[in-house]
N, C-alpha and C positions, 0 to 999 in steps of 0.2 A: 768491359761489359756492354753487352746490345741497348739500346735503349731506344724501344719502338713508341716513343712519348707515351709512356704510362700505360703502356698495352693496348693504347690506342684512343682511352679516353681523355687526354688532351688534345684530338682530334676533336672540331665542334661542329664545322659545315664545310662546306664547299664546291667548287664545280672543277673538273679538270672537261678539258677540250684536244680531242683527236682529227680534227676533220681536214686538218692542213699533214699530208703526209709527211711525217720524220717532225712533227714536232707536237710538243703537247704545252699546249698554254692556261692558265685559270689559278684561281683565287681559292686560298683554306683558311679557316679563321682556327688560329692555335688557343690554347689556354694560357695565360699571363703575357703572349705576343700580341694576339689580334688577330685582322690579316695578312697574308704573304702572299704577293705574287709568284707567280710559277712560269716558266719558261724552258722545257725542258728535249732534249734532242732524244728522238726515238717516238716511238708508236706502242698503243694499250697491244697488248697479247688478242691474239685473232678473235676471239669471244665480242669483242665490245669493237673494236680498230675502225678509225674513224666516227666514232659516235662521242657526242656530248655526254658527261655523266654527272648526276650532282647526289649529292649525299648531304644525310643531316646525324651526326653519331647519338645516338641514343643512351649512349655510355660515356658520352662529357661529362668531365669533371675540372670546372673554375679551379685548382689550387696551387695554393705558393710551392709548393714543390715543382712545379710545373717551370714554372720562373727560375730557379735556379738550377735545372737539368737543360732545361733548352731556350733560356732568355738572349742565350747568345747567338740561335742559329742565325744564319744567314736571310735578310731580307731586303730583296726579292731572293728568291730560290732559283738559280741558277745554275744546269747541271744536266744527266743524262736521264735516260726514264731504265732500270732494273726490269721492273715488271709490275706492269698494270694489268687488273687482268679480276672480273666475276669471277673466274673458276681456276684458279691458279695452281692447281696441284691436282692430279687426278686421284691421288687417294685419299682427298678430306673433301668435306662437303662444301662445295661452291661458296664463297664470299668476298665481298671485296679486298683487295690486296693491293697497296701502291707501294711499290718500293724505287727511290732512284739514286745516283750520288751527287752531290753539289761539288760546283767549280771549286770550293774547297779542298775534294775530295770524302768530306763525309758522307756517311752512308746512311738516308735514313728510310722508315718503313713503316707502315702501321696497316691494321686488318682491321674489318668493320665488321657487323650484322650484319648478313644476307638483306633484311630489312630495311637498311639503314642507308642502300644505293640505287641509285635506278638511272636508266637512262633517258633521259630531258627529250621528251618529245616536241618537235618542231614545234608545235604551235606556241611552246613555252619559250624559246632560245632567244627571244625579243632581245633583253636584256643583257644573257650570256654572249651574243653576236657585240654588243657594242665593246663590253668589257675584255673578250678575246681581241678583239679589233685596238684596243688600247695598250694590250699587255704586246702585243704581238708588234708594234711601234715603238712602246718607250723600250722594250729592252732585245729587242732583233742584232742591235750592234753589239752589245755585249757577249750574246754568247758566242760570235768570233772571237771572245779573248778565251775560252775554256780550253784547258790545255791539262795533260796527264791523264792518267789511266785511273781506274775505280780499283783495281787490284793494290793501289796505295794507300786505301782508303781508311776510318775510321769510322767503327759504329758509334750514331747518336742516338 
């Protein structure tokens, strides 16, 4: 079975980061995890590509179920980028969409409110600039060990 963390409301905030081409770096805060670093090979889908985006899910939900469907994912998050992407299908209405696999190979995904993402305008990136700048050092060596294909993959 798919499991797009609770359809999405185990998503609580976060930023992902496009602005280094072929990779995407940034922070998500899970329900029963916290946060996870993100380090991920590939680029957002042409809509958004190279742009900073932060989001806040309006449809979080805190609970223990949450912890026992994905208390085991993988942290940091290390893997490929699926598809990132505002408007990700042209026949449903625009909204955000992350899907990538992890060096595991798991495959995970979740879709937000149109409302619920926007793209971090420069004068705000204070912040997202040091924390990209950190993720993008502590785990740059690692993702030279990522190895296999996503087509072996398992939905989380």
């Amino acid at each position: 079975m798919a499991q797009k963390f609770g359809n999405g409301r185990w998503v609580q905030e976060g930023f992902l980061d496009n602005r280094v081409e072929g990779t995407v770096v940034g922070k998500i805060v899970f329900a029963a995890i916290g946060p996870v670093d993100f380090y991920l090979r590939g680029d957002f889908k042409a809509d958004i590509a190279g742009e900073v985006i932060g989001f806040r899910n309006s449809r979080f939900e805190d609970e223990d179920m949450a912890g026992q469907v994905i208390g085991d994912m993988e942290n940091p998050q290390i893997g490929t980028v699926n598809l990132i992407s505002f408007d990700p299908h042209p026949n449903l209405a625009p909204h955000p969409y992350v899907e990538w696999f992890s060096l595991r190979k798991n495959h995970y995904r979740f879709e937000l409110n149109s409302d619920d993402a926007w793209v971090v305008p420069d004068a705000e990136r204070g912040e997202i600039d040091s924390e990209s700048r950190r993720i993008r050092e502590v785990l740059a060596d690692r993702v030279s060990e990522q190895t296999g294909s996503p087509e072996e993959s398992d939905w989380v």
